[in-house]
C-alpha positions in Angstrom: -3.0 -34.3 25.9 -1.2 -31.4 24.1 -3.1 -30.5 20.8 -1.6 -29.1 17.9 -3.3 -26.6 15.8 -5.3 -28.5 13.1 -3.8 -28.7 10.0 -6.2 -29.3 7.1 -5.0 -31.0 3.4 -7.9 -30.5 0.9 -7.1 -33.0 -1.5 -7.6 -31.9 -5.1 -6.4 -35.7 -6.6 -7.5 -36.2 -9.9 -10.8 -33.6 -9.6 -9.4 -31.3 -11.5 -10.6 -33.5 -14.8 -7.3 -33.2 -16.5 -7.8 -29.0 -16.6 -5.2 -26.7 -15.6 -7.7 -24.1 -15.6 -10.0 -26.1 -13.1 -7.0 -27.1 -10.7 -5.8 -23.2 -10.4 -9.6 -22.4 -9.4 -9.2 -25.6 -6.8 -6.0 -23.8 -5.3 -7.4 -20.2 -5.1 -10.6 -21.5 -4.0 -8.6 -23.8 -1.4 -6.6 -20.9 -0.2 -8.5 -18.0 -0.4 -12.0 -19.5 0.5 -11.5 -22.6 2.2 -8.7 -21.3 4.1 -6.8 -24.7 3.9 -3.4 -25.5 5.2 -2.6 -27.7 1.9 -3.9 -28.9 -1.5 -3.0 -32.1 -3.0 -3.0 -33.2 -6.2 -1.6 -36.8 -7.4 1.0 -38.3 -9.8 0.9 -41.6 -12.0 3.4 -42.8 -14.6 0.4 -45.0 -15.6 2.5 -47.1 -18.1 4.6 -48.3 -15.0 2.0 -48.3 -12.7 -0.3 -50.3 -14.4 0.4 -54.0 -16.3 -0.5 -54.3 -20.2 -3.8 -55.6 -19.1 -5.2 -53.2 -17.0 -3.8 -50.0 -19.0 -5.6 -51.6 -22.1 -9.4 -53.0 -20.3 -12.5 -51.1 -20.2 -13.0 -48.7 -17.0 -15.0 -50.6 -15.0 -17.0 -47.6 -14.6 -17.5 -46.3 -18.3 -19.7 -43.5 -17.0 -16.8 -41.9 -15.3 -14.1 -42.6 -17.7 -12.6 -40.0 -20.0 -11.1 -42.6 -22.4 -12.2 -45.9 -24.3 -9.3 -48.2 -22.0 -8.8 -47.6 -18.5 -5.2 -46.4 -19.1 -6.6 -43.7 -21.9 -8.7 -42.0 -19.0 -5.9 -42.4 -16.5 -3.3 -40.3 -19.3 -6.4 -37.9 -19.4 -6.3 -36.9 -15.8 -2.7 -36.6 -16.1 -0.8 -33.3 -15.3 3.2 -33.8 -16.4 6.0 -32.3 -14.1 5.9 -29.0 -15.5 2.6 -28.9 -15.0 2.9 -29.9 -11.6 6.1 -26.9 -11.3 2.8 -24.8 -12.7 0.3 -25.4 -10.0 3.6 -25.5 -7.4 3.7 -21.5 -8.3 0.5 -21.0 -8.1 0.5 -22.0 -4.6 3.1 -20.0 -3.9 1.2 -17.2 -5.2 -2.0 -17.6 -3.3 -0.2 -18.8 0.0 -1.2 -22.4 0.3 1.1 -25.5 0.6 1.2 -27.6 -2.8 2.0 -31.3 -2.2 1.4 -34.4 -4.3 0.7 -37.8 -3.9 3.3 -40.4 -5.8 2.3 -43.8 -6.9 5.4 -44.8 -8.7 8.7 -44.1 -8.7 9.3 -42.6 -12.0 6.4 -40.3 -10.5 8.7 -40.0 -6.6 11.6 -39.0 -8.7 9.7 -36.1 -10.4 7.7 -34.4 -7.9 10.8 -35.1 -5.4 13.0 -32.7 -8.0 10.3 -30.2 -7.1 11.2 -29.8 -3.2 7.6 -29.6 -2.2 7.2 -29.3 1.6 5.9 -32.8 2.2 5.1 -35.6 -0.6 2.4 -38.6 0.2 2.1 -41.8 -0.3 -1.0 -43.4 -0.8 -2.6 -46.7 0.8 -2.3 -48.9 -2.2 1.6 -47.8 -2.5 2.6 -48.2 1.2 4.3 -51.2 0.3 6.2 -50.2 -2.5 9.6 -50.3 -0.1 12.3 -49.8 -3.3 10.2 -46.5 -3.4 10.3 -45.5 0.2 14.0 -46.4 0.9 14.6 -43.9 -2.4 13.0 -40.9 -0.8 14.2 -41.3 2.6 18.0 -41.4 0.5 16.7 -38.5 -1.9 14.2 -36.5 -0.5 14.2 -34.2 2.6 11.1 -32.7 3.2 7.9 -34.4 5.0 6.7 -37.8 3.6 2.9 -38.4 4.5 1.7 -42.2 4.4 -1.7 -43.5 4.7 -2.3 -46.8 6.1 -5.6 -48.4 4.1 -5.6 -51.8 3.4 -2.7 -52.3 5.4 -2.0 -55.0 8.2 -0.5 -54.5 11.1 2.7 -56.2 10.5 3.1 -54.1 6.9 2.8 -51.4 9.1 5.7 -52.0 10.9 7.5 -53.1 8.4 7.0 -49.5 6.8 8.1 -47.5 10.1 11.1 -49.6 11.3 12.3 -48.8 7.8 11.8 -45.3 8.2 13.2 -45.8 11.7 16.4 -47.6 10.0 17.1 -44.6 7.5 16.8 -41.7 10.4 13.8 -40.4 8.9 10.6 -41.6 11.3 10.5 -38.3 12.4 9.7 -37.1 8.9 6.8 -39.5 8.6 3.1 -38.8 9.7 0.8 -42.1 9.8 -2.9 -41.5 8.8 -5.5 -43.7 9.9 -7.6 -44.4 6.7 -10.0 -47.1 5.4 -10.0 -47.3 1.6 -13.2 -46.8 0.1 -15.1 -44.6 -1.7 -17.4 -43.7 0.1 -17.0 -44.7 3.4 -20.0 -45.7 5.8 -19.3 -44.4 9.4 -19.6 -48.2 10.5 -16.4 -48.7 8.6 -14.3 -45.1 9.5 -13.0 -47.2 12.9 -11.9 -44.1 14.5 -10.4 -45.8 17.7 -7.9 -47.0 15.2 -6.6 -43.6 16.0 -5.9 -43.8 19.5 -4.0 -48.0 18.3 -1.8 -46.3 16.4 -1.1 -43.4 19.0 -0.1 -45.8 21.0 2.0 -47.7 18.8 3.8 -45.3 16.5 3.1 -41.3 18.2 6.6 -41.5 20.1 8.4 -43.2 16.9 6.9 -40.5 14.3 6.5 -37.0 13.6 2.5 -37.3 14.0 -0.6 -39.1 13.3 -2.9 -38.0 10.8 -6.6 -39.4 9.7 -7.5 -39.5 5.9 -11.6 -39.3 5.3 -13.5 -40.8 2.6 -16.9 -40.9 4.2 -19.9 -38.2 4.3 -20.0 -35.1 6.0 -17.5 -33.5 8.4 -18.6 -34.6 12.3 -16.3 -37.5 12.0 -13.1 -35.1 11.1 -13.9 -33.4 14.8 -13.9 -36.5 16.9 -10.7 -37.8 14.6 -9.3 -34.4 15.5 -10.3 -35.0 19.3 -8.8 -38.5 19.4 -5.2 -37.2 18.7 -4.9 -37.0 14.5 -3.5 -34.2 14.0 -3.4 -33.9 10.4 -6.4 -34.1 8.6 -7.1 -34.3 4.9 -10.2 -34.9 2.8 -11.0 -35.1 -0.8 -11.8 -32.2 -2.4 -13.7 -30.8 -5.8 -15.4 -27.9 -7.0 -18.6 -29.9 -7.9 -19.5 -33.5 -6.6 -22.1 -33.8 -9.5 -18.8 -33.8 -11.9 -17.8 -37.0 -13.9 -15.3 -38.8 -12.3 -15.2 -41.7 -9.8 -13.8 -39.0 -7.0 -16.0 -36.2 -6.8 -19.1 -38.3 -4.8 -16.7 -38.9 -1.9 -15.3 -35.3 -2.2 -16.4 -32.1 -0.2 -17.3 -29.4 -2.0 -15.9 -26.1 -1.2 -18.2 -24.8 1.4 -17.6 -28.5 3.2 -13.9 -27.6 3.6 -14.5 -24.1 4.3 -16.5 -25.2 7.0 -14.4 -28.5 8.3 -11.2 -25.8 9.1 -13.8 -23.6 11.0 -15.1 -26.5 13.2 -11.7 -27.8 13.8 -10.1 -24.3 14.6 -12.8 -23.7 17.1 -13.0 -27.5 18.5 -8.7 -26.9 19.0 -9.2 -23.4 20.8 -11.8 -24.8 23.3 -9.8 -28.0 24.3 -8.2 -26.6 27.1 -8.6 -26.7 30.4 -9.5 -23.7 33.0 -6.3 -21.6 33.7 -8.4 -20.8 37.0 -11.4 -22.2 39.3 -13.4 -19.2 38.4 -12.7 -17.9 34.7 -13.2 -13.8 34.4 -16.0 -14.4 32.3 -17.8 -16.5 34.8 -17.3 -13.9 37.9 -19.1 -11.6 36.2 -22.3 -14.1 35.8 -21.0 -15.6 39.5 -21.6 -12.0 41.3 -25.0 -11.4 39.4 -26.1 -14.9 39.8 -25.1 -17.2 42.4 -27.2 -18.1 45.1 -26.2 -16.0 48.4 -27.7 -16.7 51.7 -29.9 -14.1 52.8 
């Protein structure tokens, strides 16, 4: 197997709660500290995302909620389009990629008009096809889709419409089980190597999407062929917010793109029987008839 250098997405979401000061701190952090390939933030038109009913119930979760409806804490968290142009430049500025995930398509019109490098689509909108068939017609760049809480025959579905538009090579898959957090019992990282199988010579890549504990599972994701990885990200996982539990905290991403930089430069094999390195040890200590 040929591996690809790692690339790493820390995703910001929603953990910036509603703060344009807190997200720039999330992209310098992401950039400078982390050293990240990509920060992700997200992007709701709430009022068409959600029915009358759920915009107007309690959060289920009134601890984490930043208004008296669910809809009211959702409008809290979110950033408009020239806020999103905002934290675009900033990224710019401090050299890391800015992408967003869409959940609507008022939202997928927006963010498109901002030409980031690669947009995402989330689990839970992976079905939304009038959506998907409008950005393979409208938007150029990379689309990433996750595949939570998806079935195998939605999954096709998804590709061979990508594969119908000429965009499947535009589209990296990521392996993902939708929970928050995840236990390792329920990662299923040898879904990874199914869809290798299936979709790695009809797309541009496969990715894996974590929301468990920890970062051991991101190496043998890494190992198993996905590529692309991306995990939530937040500045504190003590914060309010129904996120930041399932979140690594800066020093956790920092240390995830170490790991998988130094997991992708020792998966090689040995150019030579005897490595340089090992003739020296070879000459001093191998045993020698005497």
């Amino acid at each position: 197997m040929n591996y690809s250098k790692p690339y790493v997405i820390a995703e910001a979401g929603c953990n910036h709660k509603g703060e344009m000061e807190i997200a720039k701190e999330l992209i310098k952090v992401a950039a400078f500290f982390c050293k990240a390939d990509a920060i992700k933030f997200q992007k709701r038109c709430n009022k068409e995302l959600l029915t009358p009913e759920q915009y107007n119930a309690p959060h289920p979760n009134p601890a984490n909620s930043y208004g008296k409806t669910y809809g009211e804490h959702r409008e809290y968290l979110e950033f408009t389009v020239d806020q999103h142009a905002q934290l675009k430049e900033w990224c710019e500025e401090f050299g890391i990629t800015y992408s967003t995930s869409v959940w609507d398509m008022t939202s997928a019109k927006e963010i498109a008009g901002l030409k980031p490098k690669f947009i995402k689509i989330p689990s839970a909108c992976n079905n939304h096809y009038e959506m998907l068939q409008w950005l393979c017609d409208n938007y150029q760049g990379e689309i990433q889709l996750s595949f939570g809480m998806t079935t195998h025959e939605e999954e096709e579905k998804i590709v061979r419409l990508f594969e119908e538009n000429g965009r499947n090579k535009d589209l990296v898959l990521y392996n993902c089980t939708s929970g928050y957090p995840v236990p390792f019992k329920d990662v299923c990282l040898l879904e990874i190597t199914r869809m290798r199988e299936k979709y790695e010579s009809r797309v541009k890549a496969i990715g894996f999407s974590g929301h468990h504990l920890g970062i051991a599972v991101d190496i043998a994701a890494y190992t198993l062929g996905a590529s692309y990885i991306e995990r939530h990200y937040t500045l504190d996982r003590t914060w309010k917010g129904t996120d930041h539990a399932a979140s690594l905290e800066p020093d956790g991403i920092r240390k995830l793109v170490r790991n998988l930089n130094a997991v992708h430069e020792a998966l090689t094999e040995k150019e030579q029987e005897i490595l340089p390195i090992e003739q020296v040890q070879r000459d001093k200590l191998k045993y020698r008839k005497r």
